[in-house]
DSSP file (Angstrom, degrees, kcal/mol; ACC not computed):
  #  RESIDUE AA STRUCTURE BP1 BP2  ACC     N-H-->O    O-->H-N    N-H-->O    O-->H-N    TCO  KAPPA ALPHA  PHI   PSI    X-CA   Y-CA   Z-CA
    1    1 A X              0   0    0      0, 0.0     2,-0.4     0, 0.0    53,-0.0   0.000 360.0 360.0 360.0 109.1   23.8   63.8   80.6
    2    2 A X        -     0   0    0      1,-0.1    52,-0.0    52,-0.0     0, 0.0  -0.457 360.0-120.3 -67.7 123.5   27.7   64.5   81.1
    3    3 A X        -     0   0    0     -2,-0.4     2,-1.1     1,-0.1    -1,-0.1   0.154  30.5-126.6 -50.0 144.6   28.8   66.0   84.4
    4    4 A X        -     0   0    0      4,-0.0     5,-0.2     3,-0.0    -1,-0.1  -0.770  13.1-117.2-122.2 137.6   30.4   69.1   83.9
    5    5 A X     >  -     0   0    0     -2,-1.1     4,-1.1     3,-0.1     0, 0.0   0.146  32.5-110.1 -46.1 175.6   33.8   70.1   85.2
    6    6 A X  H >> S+     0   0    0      1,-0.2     3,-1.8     2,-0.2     4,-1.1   0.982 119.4  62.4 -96.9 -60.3   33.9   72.9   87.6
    7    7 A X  H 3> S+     0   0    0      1,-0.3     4,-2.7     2,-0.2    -1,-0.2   0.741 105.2  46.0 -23.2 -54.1   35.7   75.0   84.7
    8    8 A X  H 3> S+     0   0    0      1,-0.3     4,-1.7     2,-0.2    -1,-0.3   0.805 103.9  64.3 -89.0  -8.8   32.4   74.7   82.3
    9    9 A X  H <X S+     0   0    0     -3,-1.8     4,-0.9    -4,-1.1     3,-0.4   0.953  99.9  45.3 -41.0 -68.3   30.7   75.5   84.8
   10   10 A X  H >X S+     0   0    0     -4,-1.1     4,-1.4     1,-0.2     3,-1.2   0.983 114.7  52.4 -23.8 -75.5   32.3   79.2   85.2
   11   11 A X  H 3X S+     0   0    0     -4,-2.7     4,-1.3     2,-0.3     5,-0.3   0.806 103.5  48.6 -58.2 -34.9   32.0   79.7   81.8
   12   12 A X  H 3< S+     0   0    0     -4,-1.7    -1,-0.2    -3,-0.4    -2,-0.2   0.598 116.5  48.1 -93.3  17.5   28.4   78.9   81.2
   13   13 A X  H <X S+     0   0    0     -3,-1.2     4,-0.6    -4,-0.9    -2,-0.3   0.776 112.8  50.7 -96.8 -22.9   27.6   81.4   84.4
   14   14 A X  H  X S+     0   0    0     -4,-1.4     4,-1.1    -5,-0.2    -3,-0.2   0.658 111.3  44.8 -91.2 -36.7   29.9   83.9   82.8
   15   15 A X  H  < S+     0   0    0     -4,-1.3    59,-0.6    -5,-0.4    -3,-0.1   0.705  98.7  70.4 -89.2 -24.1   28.1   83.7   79.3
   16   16 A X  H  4 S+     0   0    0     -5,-0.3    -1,-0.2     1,-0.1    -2,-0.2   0.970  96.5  54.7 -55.3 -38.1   24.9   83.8   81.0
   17   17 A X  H  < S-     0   0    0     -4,-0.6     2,-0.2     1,-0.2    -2,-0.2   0.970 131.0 -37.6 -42.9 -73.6   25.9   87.5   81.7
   18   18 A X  S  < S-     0   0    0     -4,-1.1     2,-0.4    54,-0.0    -1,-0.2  -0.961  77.5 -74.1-148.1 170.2   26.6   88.3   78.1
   19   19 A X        -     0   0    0     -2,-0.2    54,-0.2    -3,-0.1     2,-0.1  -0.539  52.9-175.0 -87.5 149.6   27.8   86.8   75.5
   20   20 A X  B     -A   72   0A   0     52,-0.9    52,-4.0    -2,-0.4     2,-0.3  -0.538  25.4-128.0-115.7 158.2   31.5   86.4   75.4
   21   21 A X        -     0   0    0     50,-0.2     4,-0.2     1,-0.2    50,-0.1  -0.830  44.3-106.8-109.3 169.8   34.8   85.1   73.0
   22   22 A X  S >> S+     0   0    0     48,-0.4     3,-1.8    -2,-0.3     4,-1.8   0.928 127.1  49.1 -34.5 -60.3   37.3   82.4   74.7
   23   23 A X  H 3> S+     0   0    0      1,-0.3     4,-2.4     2,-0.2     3,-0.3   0.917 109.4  47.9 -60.7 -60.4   39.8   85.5   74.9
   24   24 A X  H 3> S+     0   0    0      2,-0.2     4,-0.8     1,-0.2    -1,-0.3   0.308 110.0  58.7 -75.6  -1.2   37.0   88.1   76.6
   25   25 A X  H <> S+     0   0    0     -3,-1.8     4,-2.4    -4,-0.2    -1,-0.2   0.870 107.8  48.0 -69.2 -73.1   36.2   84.9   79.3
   26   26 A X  H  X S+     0   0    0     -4,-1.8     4,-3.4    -3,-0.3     5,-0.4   0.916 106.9  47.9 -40.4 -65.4   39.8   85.1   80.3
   27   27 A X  H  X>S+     0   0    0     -4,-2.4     4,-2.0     2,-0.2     5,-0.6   0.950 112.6  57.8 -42.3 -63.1   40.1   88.5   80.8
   28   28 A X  I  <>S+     0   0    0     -4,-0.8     5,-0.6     1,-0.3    -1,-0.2   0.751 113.9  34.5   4.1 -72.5   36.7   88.1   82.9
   29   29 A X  I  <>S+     0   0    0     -4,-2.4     5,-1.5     1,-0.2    -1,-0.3   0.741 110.5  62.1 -94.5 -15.7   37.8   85.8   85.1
   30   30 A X  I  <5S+     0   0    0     -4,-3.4    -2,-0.2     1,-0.2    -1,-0.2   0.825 112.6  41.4 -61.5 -17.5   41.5   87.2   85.3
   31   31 A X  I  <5S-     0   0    0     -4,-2.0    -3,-0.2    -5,-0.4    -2,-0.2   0.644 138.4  -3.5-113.2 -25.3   39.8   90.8   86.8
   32   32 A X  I > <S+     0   0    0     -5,-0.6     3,-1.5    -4,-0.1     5,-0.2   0.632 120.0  51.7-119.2 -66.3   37.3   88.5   89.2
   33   33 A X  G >><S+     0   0    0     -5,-0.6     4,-5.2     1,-0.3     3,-2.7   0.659  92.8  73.1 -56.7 -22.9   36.8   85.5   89.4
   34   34 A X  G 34<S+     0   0    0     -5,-1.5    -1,-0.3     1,-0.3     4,-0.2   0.612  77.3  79.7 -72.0 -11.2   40.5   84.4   90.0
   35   35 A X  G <4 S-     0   0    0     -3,-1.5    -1,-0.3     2,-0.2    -2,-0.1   0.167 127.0  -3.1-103.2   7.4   40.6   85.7   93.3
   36   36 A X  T <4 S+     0   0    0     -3,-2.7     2,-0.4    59,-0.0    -2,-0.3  -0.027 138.8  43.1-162.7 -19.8   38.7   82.4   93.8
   37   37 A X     <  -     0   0    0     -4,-5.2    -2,-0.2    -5,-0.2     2,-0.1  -0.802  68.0-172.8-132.0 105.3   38.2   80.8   90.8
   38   38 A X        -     0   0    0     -2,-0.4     2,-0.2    -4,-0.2    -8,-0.1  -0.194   6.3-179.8 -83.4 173.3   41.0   80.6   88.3
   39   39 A X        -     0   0    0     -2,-0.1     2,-0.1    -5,-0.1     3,-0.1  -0.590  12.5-154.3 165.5 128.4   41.2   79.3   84.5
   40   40 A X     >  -     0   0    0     -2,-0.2     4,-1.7     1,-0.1     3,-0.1  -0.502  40.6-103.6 -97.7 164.5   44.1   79.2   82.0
   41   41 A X  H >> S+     0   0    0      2,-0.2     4,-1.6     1,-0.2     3,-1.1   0.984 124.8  65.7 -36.4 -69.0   43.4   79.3   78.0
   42   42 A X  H 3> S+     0   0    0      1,-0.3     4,-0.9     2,-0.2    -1,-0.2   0.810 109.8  37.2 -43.5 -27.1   44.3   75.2   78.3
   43   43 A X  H 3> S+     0   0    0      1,-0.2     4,-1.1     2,-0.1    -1,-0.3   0.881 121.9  50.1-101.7 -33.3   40.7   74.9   80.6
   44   44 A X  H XX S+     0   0    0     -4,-1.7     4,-1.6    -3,-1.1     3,-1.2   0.966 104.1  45.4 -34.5 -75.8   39.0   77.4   78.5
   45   45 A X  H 3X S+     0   0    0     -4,-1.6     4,-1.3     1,-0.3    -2,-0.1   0.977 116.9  44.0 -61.4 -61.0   39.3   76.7   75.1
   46   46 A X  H 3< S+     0   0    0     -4,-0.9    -1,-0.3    -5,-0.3     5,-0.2   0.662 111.3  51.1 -77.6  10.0   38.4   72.8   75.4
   47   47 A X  H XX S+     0   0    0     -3,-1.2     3,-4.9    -4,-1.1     4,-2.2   0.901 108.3  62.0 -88.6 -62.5   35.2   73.1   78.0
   48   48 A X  H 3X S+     0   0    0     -4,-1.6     4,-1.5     1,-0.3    -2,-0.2   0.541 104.4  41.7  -7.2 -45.5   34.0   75.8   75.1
   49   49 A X  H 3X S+     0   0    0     -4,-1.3     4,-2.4     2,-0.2    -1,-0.3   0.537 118.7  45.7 -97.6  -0.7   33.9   73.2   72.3
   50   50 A X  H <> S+     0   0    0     -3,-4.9     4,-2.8     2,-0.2     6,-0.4   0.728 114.3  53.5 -83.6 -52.5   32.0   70.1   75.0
   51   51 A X  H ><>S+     0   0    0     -4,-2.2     5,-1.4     1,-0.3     3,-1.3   0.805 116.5  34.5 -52.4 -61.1   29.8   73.0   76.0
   52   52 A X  H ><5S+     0   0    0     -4,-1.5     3,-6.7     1,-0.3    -1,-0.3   0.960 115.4  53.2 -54.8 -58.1   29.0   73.6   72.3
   53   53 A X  H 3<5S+     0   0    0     -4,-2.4    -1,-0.3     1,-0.2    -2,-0.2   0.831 107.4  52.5 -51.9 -23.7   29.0   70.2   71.5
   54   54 A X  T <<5S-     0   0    0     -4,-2.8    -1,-0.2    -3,-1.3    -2,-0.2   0.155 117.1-106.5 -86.5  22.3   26.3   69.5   74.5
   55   55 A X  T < 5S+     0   0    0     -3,-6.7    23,-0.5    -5,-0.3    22,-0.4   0.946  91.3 123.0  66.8  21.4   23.9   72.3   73.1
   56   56 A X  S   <S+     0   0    0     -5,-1.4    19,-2.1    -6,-0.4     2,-0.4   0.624  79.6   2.1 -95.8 -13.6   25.1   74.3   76.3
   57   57 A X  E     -B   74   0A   0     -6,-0.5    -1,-0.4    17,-0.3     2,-0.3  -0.994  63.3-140.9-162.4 153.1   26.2   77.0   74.1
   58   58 A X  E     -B   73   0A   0     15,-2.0    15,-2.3    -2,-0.4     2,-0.4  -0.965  17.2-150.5-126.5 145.9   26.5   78.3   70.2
   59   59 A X  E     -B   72   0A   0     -2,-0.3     2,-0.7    13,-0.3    13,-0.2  -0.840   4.5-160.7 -93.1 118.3   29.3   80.1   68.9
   60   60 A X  E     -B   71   0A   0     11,-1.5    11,-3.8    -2,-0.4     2,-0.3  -0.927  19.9-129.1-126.8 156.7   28.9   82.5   66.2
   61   61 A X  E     +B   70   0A   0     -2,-0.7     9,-0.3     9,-0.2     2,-0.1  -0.578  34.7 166.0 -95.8 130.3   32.1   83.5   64.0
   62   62 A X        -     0   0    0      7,-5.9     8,-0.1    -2,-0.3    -1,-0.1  -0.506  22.5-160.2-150.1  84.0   32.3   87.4   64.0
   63   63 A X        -     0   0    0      6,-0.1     2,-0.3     5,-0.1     5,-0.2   0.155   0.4-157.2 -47.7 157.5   36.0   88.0   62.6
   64   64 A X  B >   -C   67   0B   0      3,-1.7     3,-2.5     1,-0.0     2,-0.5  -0.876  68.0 -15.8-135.1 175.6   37.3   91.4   63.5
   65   65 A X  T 3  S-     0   0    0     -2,-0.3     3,-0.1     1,-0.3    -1,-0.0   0.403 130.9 -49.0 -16.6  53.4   40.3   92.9   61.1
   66   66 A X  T 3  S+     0   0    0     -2,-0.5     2,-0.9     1,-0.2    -1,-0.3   0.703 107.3 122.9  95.8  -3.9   41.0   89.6   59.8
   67   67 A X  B <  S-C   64   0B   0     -3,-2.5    -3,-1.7     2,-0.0     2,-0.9  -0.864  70.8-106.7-133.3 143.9   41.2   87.4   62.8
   68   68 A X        -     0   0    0     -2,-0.9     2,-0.6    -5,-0.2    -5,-0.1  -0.322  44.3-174.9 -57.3  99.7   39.4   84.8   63.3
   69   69 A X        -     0   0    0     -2,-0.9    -7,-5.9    -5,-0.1     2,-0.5  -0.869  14.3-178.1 -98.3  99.2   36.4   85.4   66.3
   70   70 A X  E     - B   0  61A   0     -2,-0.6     2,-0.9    -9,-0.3   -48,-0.4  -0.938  10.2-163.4-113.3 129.1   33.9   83.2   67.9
   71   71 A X  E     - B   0  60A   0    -11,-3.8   -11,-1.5    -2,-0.5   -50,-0.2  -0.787  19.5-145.7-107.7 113.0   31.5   84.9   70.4
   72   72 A X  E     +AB  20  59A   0    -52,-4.0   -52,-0.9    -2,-0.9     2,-0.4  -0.583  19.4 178.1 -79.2 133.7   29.7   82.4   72.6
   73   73 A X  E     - B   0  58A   0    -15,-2.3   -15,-2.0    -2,-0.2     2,-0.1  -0.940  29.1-100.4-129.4 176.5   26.6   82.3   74.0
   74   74 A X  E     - B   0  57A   0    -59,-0.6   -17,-0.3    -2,-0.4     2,-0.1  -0.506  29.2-144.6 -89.8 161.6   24.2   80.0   76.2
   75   75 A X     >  -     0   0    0    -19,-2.1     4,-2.7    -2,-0.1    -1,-0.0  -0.309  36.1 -97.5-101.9 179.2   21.8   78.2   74.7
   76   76 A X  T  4 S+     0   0    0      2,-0.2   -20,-0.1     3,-0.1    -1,-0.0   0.674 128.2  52.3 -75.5 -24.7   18.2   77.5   76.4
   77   77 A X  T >> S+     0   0    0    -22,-0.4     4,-3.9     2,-0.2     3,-1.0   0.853 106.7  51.7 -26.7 -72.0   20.1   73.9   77.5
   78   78 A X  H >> S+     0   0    0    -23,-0.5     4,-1.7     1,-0.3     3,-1.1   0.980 104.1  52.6 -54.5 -88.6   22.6   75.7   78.8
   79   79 A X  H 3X S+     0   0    0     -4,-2.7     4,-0.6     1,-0.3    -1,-0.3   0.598 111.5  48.3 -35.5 -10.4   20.5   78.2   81.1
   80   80 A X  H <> S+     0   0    0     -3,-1.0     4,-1.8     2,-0.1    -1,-0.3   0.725 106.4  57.9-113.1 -13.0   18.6   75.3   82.8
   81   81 A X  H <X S+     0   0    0     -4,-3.9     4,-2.2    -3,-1.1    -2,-0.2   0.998 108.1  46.1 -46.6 -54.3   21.9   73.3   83.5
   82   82 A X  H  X S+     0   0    0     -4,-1.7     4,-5.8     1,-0.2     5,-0.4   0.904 109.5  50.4 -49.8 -40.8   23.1   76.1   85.3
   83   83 A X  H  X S+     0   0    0     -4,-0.6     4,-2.6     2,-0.2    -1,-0.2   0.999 111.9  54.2 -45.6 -54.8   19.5   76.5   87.3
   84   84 A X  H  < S+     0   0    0     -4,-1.8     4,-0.3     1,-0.3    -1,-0.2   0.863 109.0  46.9 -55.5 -48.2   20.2   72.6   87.9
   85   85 A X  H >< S+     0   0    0     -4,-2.2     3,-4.3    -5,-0.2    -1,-0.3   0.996 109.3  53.0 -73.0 -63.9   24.0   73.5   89.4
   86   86 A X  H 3< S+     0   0    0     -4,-5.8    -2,-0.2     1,-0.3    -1,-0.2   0.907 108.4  55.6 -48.2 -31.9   22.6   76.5   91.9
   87   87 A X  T 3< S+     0   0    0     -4,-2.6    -1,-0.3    -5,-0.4    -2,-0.2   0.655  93.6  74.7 -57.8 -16.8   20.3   74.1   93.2
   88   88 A X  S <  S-     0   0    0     -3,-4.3     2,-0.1    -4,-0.3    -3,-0.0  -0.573  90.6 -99.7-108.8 159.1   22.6   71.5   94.2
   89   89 A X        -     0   0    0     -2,-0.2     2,-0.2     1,-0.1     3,-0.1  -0.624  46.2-103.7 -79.2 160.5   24.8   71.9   97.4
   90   90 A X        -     0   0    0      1,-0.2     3,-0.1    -2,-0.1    -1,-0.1  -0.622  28.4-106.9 -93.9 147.2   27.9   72.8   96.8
   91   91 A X        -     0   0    0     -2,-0.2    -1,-0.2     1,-0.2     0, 0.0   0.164  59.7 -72.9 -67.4 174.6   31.1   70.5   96.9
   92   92 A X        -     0   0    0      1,-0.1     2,-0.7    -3,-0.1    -1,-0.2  -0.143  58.8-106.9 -45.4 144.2   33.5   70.9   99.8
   93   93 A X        -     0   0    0     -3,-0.1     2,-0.4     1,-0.0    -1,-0.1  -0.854  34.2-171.4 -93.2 119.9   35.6   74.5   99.6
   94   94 A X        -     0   0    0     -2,-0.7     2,-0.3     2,-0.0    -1,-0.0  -0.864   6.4-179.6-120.5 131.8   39.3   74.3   98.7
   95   95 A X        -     0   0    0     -2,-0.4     2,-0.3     2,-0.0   -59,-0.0  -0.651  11.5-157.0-112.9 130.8   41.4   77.2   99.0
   96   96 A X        +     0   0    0     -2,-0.3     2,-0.4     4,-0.0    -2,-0.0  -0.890  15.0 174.7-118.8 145.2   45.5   77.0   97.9
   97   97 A X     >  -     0   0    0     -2,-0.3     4,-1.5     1,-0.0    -2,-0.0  -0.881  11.7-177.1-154.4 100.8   47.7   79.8   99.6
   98   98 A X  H  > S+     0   0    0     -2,-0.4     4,-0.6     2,-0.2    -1,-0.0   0.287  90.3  54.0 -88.7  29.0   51.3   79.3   98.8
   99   99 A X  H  4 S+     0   0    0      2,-0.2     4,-0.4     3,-0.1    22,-0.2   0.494 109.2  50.2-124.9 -12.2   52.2   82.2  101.0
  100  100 A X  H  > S+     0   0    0      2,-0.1     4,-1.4     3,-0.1     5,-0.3   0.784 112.7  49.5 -69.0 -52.9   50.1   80.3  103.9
  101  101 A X  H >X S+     0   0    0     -4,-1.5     3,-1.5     1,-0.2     4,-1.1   0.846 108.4  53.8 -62.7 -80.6   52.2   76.9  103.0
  102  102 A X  H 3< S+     0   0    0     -4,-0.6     4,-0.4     1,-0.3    -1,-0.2   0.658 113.9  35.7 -88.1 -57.0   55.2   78.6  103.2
  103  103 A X  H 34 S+     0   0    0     -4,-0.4    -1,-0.3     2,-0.2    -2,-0.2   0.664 115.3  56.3 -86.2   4.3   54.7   80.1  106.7
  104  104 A X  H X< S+     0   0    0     -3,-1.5     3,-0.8    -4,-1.4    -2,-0.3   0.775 114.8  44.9 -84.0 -41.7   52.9   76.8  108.0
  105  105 A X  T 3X S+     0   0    0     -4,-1.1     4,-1.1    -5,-0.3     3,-0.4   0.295  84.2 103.9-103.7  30.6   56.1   75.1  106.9
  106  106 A X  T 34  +     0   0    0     -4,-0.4     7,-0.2     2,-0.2    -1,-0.2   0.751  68.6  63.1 -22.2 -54.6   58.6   77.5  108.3
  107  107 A X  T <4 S+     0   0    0     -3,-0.8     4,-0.5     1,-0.3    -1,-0.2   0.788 102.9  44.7 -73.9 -21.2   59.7   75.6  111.0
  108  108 A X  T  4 S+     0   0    0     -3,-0.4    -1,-0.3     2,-0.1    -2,-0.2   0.752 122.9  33.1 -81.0 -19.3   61.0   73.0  109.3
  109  109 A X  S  < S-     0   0    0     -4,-1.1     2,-0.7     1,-0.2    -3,-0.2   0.776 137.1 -25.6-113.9 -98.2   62.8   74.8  106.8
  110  110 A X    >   -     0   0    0      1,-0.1     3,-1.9    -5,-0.1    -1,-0.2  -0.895  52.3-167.0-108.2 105.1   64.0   78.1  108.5
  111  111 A X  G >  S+     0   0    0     -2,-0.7     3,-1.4    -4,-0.5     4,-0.3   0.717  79.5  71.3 -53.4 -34.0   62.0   79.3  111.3
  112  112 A X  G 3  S+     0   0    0      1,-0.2    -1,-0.3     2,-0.1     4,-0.1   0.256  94.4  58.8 -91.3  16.9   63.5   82.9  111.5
  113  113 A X  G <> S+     0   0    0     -3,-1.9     4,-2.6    -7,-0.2     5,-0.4   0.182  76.4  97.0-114.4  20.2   61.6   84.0  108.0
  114  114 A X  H <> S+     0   0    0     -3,-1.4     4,-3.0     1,-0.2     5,-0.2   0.939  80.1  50.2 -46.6 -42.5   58.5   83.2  109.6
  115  115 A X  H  > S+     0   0    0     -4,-0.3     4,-1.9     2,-0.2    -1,-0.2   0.815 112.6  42.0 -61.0 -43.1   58.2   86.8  110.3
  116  116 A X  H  > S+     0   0    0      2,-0.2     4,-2.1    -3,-0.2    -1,-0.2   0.543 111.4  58.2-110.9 -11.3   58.8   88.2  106.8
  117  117 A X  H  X S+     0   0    0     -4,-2.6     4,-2.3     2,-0.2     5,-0.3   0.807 105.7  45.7 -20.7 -65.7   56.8   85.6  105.4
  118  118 A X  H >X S+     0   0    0     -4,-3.0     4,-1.6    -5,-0.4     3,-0.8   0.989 114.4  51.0 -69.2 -64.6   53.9   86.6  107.4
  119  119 A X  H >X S+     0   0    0     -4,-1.9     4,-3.6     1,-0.2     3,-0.8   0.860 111.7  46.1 -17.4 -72.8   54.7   90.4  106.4
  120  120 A X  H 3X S+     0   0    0     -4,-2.1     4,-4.8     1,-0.2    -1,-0.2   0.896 113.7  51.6 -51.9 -37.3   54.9   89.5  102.6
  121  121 A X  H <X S+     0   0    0     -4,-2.3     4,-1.3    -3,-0.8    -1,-0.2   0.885 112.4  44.9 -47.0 -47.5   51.4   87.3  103.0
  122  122 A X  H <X S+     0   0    0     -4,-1.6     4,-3.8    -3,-0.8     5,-0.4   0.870 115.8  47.9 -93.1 -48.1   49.5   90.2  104.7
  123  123 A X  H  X S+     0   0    0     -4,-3.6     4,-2.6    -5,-0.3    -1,-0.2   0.990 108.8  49.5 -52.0 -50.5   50.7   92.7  102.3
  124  124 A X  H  X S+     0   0    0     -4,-4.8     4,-2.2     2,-0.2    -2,-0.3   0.746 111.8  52.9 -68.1 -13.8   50.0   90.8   99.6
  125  125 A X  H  X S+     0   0    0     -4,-1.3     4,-2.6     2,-0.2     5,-0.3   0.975 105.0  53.0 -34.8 -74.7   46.4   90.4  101.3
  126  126 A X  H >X S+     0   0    0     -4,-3.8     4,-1.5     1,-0.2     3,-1.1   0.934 107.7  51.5 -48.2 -44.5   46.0   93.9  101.6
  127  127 A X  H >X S+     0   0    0     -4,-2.6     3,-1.8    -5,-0.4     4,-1.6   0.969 112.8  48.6 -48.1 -72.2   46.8   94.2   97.4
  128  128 A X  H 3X S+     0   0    0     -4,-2.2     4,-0.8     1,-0.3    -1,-0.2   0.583 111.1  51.0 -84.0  -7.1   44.1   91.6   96.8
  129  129 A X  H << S+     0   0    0     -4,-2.6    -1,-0.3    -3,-1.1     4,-0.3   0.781 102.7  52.9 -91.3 -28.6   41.9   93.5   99.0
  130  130 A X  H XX S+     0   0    0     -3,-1.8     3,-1.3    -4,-1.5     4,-1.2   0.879 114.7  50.8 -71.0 -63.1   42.4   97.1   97.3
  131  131 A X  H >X S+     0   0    0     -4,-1.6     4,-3.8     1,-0.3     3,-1.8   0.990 106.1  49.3 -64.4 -58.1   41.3   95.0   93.9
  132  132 A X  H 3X S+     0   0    0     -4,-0.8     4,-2.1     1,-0.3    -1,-0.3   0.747 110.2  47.8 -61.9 -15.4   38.4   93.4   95.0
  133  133 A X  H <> S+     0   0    0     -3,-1.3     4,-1.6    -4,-0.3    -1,-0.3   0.704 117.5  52.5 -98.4 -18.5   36.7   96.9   96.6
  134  134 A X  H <X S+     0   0    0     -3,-1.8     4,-1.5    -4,-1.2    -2,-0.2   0.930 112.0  40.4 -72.8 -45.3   37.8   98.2   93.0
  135  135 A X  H >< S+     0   0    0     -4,-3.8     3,-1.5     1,-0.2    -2,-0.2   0.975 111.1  53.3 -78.2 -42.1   36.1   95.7   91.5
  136  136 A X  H 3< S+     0   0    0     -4,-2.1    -1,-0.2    -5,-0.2    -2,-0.2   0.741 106.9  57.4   9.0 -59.2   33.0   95.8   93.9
  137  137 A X  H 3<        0   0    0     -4,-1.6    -1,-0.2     1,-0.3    -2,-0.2   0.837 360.0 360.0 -75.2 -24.9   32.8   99.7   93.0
  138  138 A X    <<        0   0    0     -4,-1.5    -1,-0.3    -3,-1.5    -2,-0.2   0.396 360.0 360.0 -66.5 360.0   32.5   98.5   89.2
């Protein structure tokens, strides 16, 4: 059985919801998940075709005006891999903040934008805080 990347993970937890295309994944996780779990197209697209090829999921082609459409879903496979992942502890947490790195390394570089550093950080908190109770009320 092949481990799966953190990435196909997401996805088959995402598909468990309903089923989804590559494109409607993205969006997904751009409007939730990113705010702790990110994923570009490049990590998308190719855990989508292992997960199909390992029977974690089937794709069915459902074209829409002409463009080509495959809407993924999880397979019976799929759903007890996932069981298999909640069960297990989970890896160590790491969290990137370049607006934390930037005012941790302040001092070496110029100490006196420490200040407006920390300002921009805490606004941009408060923005990321405003989305998430939006997304919460959804």
């Amino acid at each position: 059985m092949e481990e799966l990347s953190a990435t196909a993970k997401a996805i088959l937890g995402i598909v468990a919801m309903r089923p989804r295309t590559g494109y409607e994944i993205k969006a997904f996780v751009d409007n939730s998940t990113r705010f702790f779990w990110a994923a570009s197209y490049g990590q998308i697209y190719p855990e989508l075709k292992r997960l199909a090829e390992n029977g974690l999921i089937e794709g069915t082609d459902e074209p829409t005006g002409g463009r080509r459409r495959t809407v993924y879903k999880i397979t019976a496979a799929g759903k007890k891999r996932l069981r298999e992942w909640h069960r297990e502890p989970s890896a160590d947490l790491e969290f990137r903040d370049e607006g934390m790195l930037k005012l941790f390394l302040a001092g070496a570089i110029e100490p006196a934008s420490a200040p407006r550093i920390a300002r921009d950080r805490a606004e941009q908190a408060r923005g990321t805080a405003a989305r998430l109770r939006e997304i919460e009320s959804r």
